[in-house]
N, C-alpha and C positions, 0 to 999 in steps of 0.2 A: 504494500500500500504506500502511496505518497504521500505527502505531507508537505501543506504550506503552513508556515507560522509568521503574523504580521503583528507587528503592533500598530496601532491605531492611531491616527494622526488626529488633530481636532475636528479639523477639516471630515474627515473621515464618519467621525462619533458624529458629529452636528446631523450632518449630509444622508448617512445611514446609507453609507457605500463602502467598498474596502476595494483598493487599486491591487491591482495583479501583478508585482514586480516582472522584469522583462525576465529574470531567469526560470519565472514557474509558471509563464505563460502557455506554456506546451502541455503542460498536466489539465488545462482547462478546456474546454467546447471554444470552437472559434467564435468572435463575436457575433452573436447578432441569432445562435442558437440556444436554444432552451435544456436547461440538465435541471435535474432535480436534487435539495440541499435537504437534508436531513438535520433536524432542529431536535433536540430534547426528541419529546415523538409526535414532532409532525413534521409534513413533509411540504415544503415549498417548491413553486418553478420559479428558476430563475435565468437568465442572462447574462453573459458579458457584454458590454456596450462597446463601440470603438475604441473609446478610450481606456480600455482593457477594465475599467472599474464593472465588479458587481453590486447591487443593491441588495440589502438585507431588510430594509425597513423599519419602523420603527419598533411592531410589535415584537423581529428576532432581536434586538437590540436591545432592549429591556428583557427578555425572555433570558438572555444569555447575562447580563448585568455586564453589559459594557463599558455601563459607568465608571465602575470599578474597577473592570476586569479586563482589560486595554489590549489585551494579547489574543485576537482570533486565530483560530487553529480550522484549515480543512484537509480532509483527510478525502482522499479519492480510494472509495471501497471497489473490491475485486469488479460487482456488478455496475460498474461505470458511474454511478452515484456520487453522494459526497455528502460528508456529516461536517458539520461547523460545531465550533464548540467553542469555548473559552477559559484560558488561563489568567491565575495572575500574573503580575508584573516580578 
């Protein structure tokens, strides 16, 4: 399994997007297709935009306590999937 791990910029937490550094862009769907993110236990569609950022929204964003917990973690599962999750700092 892969593993991206970002810390969260303010820009980011405000915005309720997370940019795709250029090295883990390969691990993700080309922009502009939809994967599905696994959350605690529900399951979101989501996208990468051009601008390589995804959108979490605000509900995952408090679900996950971003506030706090600055450090998102996706993990790309065998079935093509992907769980987000959060660490702390």
């Amino acid at each position: 399994m892969s593993e991206y791990v970002r810390r969260l910029t303010k820009t980011e937490f405000k915005r309720s997007y997370i940019i795709i550094d250029k090295a883990h862009r390969t691990m993700f769907p080309s922009p502009g297709i939809y994967f599905k993110i696994s959350i605690e236990n529900q399951v979101i569609d989501a996208k990468v935009d051009r601008f390589h950022r995804i959108y979490v929204g605000f509900n995952v964003r408090d679900l996950l306590n971003f506030e706090t917990n600055r450090i998102a973690v996706f993990t790309k599962n065998p079935d093509g999937t992907y769980s987000l999750s959060s660490r702390k700092r």
